[in-house]
N, C-alpha and C positions, 0 to 999 in steps of 0.2 A: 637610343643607340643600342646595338646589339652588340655581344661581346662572342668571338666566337675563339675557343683551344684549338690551338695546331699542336698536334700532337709532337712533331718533330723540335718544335721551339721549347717544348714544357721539358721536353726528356733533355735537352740543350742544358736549358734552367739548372736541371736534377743532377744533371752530369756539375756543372760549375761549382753547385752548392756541395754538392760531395765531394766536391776534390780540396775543399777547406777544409775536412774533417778525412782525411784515409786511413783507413786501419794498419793497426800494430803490426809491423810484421817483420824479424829481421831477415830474411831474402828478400822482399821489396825495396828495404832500402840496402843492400849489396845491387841490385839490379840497379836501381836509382843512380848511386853514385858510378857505379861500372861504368854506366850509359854516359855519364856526366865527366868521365875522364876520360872514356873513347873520343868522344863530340870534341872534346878541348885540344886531347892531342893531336886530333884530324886538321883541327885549326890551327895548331901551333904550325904542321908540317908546310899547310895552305901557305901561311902565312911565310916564313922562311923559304918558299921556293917563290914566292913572290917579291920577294927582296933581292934574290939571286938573281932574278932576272931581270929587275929594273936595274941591279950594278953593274950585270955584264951585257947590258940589253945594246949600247952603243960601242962598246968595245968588241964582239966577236960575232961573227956572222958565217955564213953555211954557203959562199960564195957568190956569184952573181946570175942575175936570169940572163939567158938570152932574149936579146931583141924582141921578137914576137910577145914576145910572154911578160913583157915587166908591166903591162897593163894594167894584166890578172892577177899578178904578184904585188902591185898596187893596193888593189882593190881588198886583197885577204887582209 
């Protein structure tokens, strides 16, 4: 059998194994953690307007369609 290197797969490899070992840095990890509580607060927000909306999802509505239209107003 023949063994053949993809070069894209080996650099894959190199990337993985190095990121078990990253360098000292403290603005990397200010960036690290920054990124880490943008991403969480974006979720919290996700999240909380997703609740708003399941609570008030059967109680308040933007009126009715006319006739022709409750179809396609169905279907959205």
């Amino acid at each position: 059998m023949r063994e053949t290197s993809n070069p894209r797969s080996t650099r894959l490899l190199e990337l993985a194994i190095g990121s078990l070992t990253p360098p000292a840095g403290k603005r990397r990890i200010i960036v690290a953690v920054s990124y880490g509580f943008i991403c969480h607060f974006i979720f919290l927000l996700a999240v909380l307007s997703m609740m708003t909306a399941m609570f008030f999802g059967m109680r308040k509505n933007f009126g009715g369609v006319p006739p022709p239209w409750t179809f396609a107003a169905n279907l959205a």
